[in-house]
ZAMARGU-4260 file (C-alpha; in steps of 0.2 Angstrom, whole numbers, plus 5000, padded with zeros to 4 digits):
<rodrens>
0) 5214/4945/4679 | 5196/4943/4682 | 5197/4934/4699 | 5209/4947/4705 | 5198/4957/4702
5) 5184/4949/4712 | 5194/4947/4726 | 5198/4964/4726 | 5181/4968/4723 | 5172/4955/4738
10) 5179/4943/4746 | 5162/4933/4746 | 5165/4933/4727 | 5181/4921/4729 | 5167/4906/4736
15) 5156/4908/4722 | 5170/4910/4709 | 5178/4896/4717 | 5160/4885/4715 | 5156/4891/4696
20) 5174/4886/4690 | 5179/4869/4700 | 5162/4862/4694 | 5163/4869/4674 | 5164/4856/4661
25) 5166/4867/4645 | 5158/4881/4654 | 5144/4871/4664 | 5142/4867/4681 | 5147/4849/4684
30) 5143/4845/4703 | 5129/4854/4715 | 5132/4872/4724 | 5119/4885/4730 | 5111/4897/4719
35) 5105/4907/4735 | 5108/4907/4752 | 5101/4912/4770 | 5104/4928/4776 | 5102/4934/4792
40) 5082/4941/4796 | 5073/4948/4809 | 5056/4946/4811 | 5040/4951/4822 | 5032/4935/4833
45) 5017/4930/4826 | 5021/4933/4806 | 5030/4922/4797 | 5048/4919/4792 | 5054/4914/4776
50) 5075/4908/4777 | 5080/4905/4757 | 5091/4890/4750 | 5091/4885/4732 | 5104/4873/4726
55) 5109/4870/4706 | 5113/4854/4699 | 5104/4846/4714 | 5110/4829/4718 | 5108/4827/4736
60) 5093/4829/4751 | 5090/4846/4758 | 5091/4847/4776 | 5094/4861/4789 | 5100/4864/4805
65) 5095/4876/4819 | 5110/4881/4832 | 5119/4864/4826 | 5102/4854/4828 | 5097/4846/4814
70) 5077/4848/4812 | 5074/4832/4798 | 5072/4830/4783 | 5057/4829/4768 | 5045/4843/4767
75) 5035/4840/4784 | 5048/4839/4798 | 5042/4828/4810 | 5042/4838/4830 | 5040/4854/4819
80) 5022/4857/4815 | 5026/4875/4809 | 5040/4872/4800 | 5037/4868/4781 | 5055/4864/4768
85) 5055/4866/4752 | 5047/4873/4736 | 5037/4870/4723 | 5052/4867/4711 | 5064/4851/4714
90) 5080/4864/4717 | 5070/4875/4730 | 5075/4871/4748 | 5068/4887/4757 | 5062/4884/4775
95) 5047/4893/4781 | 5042/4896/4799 | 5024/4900/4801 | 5018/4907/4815 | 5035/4912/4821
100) 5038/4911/4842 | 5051/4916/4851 | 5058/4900/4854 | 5063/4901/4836 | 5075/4912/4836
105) 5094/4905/4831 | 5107/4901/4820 | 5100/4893/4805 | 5110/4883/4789 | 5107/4876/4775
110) 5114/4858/4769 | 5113/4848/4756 | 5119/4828/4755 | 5132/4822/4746 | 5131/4806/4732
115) 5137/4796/4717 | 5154/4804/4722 | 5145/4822/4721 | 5152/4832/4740 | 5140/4838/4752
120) 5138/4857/4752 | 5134/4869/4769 | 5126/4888/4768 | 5135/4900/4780 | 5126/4901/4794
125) 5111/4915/4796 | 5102/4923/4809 | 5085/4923/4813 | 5082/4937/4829 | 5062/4938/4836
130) 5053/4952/4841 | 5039/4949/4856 | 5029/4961/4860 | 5025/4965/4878 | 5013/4955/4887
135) 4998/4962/4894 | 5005/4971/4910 | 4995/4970/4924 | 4995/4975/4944 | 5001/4959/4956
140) 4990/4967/4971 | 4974/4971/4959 | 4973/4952/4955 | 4962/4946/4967 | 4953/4962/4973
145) 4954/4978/4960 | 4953/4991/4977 | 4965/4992/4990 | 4960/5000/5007 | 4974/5011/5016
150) 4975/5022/5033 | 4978/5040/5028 | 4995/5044/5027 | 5001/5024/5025 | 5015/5023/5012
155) 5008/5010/4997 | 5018/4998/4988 | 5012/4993/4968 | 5022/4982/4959 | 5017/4979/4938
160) 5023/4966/4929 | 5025/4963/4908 | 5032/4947/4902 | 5035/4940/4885 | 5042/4956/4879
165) 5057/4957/4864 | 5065/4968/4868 | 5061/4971/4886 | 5047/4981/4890 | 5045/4997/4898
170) 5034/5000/4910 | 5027/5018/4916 | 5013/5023/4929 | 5000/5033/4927 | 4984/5041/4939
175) 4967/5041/4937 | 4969/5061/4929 | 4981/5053/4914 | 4997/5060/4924 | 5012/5052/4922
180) 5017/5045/4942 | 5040/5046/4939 | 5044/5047/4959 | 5050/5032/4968 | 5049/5022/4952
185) 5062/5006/4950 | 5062/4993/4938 | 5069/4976/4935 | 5069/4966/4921 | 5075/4947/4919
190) 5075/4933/4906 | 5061/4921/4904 | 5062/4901/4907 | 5063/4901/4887 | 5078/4911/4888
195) 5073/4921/4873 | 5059/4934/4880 | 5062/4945/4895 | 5049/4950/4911 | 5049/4968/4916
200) 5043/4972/4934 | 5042/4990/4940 | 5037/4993/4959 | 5029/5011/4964 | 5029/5018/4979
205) 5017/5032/4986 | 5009/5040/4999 | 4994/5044/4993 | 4986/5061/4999 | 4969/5058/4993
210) 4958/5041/4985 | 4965/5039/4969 | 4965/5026/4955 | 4981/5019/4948 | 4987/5010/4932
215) 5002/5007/4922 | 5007/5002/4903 | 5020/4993/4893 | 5028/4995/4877 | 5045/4994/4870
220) 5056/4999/4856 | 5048/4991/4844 | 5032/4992/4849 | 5028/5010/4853 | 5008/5007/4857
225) 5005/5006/4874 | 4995/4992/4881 | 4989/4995/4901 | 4984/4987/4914 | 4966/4987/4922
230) 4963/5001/4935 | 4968/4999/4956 | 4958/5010/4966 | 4968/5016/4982 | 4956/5021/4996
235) 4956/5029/5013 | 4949/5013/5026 | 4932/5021/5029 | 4934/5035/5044 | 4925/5033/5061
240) 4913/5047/5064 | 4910/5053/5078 | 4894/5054/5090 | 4890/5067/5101 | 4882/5061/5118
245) 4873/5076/5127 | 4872/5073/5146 | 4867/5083/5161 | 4878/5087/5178 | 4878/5072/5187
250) 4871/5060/5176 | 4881/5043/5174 | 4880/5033/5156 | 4885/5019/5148 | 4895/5017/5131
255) 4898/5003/5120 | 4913/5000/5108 | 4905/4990/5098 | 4889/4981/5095 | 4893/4959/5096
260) 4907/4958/5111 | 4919/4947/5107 | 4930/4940/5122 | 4945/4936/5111 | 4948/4955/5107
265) 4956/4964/5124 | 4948/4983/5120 | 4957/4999/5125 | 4948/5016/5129 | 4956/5033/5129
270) 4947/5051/5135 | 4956/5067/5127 | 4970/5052/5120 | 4974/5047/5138 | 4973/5027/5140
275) 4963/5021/5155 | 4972/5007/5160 | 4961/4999/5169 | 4948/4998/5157 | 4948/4981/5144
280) 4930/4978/5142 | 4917/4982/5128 | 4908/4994/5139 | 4916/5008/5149 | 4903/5014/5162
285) 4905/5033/5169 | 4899/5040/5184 | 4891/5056/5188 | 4895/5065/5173 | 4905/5083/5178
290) 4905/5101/5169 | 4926/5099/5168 | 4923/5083/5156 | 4912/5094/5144 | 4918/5093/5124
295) 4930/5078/5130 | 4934/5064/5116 | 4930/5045/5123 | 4939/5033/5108 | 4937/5014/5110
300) 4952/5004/5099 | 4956/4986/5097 | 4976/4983/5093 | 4980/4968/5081 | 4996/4956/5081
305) 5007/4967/5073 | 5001/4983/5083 | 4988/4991/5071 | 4975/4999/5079 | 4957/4997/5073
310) 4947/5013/5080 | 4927/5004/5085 | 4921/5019/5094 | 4924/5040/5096 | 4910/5050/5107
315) 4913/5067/5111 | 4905/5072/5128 | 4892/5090/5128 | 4885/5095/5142 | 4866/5100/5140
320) 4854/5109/5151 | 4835/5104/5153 | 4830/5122/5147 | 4838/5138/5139 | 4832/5147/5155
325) 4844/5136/5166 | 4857/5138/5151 | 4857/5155/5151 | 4858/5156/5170 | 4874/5147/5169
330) 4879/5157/5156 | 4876/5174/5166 | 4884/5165/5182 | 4902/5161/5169 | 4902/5179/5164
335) 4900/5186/5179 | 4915/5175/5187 | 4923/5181/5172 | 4919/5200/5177 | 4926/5196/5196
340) 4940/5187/5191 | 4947/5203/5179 | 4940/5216/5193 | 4955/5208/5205 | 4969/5207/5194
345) 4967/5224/5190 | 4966/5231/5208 | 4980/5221/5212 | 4970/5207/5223 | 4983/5191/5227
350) 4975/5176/5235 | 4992/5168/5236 | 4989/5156/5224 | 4995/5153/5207 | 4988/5139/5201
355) 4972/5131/5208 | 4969/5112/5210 | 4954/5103/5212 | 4953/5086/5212 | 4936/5078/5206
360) 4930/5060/5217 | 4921/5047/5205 | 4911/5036/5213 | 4916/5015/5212 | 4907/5000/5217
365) 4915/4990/5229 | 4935/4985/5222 | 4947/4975/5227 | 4960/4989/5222 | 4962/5004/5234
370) 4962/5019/5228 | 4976/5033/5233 | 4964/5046/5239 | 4948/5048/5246 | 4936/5061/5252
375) 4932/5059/5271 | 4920/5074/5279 | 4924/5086/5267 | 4944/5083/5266 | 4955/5072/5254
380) 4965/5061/5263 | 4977/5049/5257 | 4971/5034/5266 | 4967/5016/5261 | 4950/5013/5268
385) 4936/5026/5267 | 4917/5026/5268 | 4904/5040/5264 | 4885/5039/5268 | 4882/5026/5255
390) 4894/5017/5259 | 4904/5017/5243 | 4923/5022/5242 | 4929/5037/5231 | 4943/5037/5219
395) 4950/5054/5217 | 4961/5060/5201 | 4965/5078/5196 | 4957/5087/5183 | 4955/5105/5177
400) 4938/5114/5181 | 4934/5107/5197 | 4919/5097/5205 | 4905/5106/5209 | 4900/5095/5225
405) 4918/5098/5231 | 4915/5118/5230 | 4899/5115/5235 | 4907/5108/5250 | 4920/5119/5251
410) 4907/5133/5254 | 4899/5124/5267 | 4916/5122/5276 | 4919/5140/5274 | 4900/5144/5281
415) 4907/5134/5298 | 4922/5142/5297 | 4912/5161/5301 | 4901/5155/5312 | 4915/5146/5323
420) 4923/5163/5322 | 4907/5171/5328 | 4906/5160/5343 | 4925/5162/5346 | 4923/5181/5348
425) 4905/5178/5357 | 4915/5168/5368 | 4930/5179/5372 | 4918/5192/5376 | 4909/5183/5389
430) 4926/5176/5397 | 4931/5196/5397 | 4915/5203/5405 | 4916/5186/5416 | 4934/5194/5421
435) 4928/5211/5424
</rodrens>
């Protein structure tokens, strides 16, 4: 009636039951059988870990076994240096882990040998689970160099790593104010080489609108503190400032991309972000300086391998007079152009042109390239071969504003112009009187 009961009660019961009575001589245990057992434990790497097994009537050697491995026996297992067996009293066969790692974690039993016809006796196997907490997560591009340079408006890539961690960490992003960075957030995690701890990597991408200092922090489910990373600081690559040159009408100038010419670099020029081809040097010489280019932008750039340009150089062009009296001459003469200009339109006034355009002639050395157009007596022919008085060719290209020597000379062609109509009508007349 009373092991009905038991089994009825706990079928765990029906083992010990079974061990009390088979070994009973006149109501005593007769041969060996386990007063306590393992049970299945958790525990936090870096404490220790106590798995119990006591046996009664002891007759045999304690020994036990991790995932089916047996770790040795007598009370300092040999390969095992933090694993200690047994008790202070004969009976105990308790096996204590101490520190525990993660490499402990397993199925663990207890046994007991048999002898002098006495049967060897096995525990139910017991679990021991390790809990790791995160590793210390860190940056992968903050390694070497804590400060990563970007062009403004470049997307940046961070990845953050945490290894170690039971269970797996999570990892979050934060700025440099405390906020909390979610978008464009993935993570991964995978198992370590020791197949019991995992590695967490989180990537971030961004495009940052402003210098800004980033870092990110770990921590899991059982291990709810935060640990973070050091600090990346995410900067603009330094901006180019630009120079202001101040030149006066007709005056020719030099400038310099950068300071030691290297012949290995091919450099590239633009004026008002048009490239001048022909130009590749470390120097880009200009002649004769014109009103029209006042307030232009000249930009020197070197291009790497994979096409990034590398600003050296930017030099805004102003045109300056030698003293306010000529300045505000110039000025009185614009507003006064100004004041004409208006009169016509409102009288009606057509010159049958819509649009005016002037081209402006620069002034080359001698060239093996022929230039498309050139200014002969006071024309621009499309030729291939022209001279002027000093004996340099003329390379003519369109540009707003005009040239002032080109009105200049058109003001002295238009001055022939009258006085061959003068001598045209002086000349008729005479014919005429001549006829009379």
């Amino acid at each position: 009636m009373c092991r009905l009961s038991a089994v009825l009660l706990h079928p765990a019961a029906i083992l010990l039951f079974l061990v009390h009575t088979e070994h009973l001589t006149h109501g005593s245990p007769t041969g060996q059988y386990f007063l306590s057992t393992p049970h299945n434990t958790t525990v936090t790497a870096g404490h220790h870990a106590r798995l119990a097994c006591s046996v009664g009537n002891l007759a045999g050697t304690c020994q036990w076994t991790r995932d089916g491995m047996p770790l040795g026996r007598g009370r300092n297992l040999a390969g095992f240096s933090r694993y200690l067996l047994g008790g202070d009293r004969e009976h105990v066969c308790d096996l204590t882990i101490e520190p525990v790692l993660p490499l402990d974690e397993g199925e663990y039993r207890c046994q007991v040998s048999g002898g002098d016809g006495v049967p060897a006796i096995a525990s139910p196997p017991a679990a021991l689970s390790v809990n790791s907490e995160p590793g210390q997560p860190y940056i992968v591009q903050a390694r070497e160099e804590d400060m990563m340079e970007v062009q403004e408006g470049e997307e940046v890539e961070l990845e953050c790593q945490s290894q170690g961690g039971r269970p797996p960490a999570e990892i979050q992003w934060w700025d440099g104010e405390g906020r909390r960075i979610v978008s464009d957030v993935t993570e991964h995690v995978k198992r370590m080489e020791d197949r019991k701890t995992f590695k967490t990597v989180s990537t971030l991408k961004f495009t940052p609108d402003q210098p800004m200092r980033i870092k990110c922090s770990a921590h899991n489910d059982q291990f709810p503190d935060t640990k973070q990373s050091d600090g990346m600081e995410v900067v603009f690559k330094e901006t180019m400032r630009m120079v202001t040159k101040t030149l006066k009408e007709e005056e020719s100038f030099e400038v310099k991309c950068e300071d030691n010419d290297s012949e290995k670099l091919r450099y590239k020029w633009l004026i008002n972000e048009k490239e001048i081809l022909s130009e590749s040097k470390n120097i880009l010489k200009i002649e004769h300086f014109v009103k029209a280019h006042d307030k232009s932008i000249i930009k020197c750039f070197v291009e790497d391998d994979e096409g990034q340009r590398k600003v050296l150089k930017i030099v805004q062009l102003q045109l300056g007079y030698l003293d306010d009296t000529k300045g505000q001459h110039a000025l009185a003469r614009s507003q006064e152009e100004t004041k004409i200009t208006e009169s016509r339109k409102k009288k009606g006034t057509h010159t049958g042109i819509n649009k005016k355009t002037v081209f402006t002639c620069v002034a080359e050395g001698e060239t093996s390239v022929e230039p498309k157009y050139v200014w002969i007596s006071g024309k621009l022919e499309k030729t291939v071969e022209a001279l002027d008085d000093g004996d340099k060719k003329f390379k003519c290209k369109v540009v707003e504003g005009g040239y002032d020597k080109i009105k200049q000379m058109g003001n002295k062609m238009q001055g022939i112009s009258k006085t061959l109509r003068k001598f045209r009508k002086q000349l008729n007349k005479m014919v005429n009187s001549y006829g009379d």
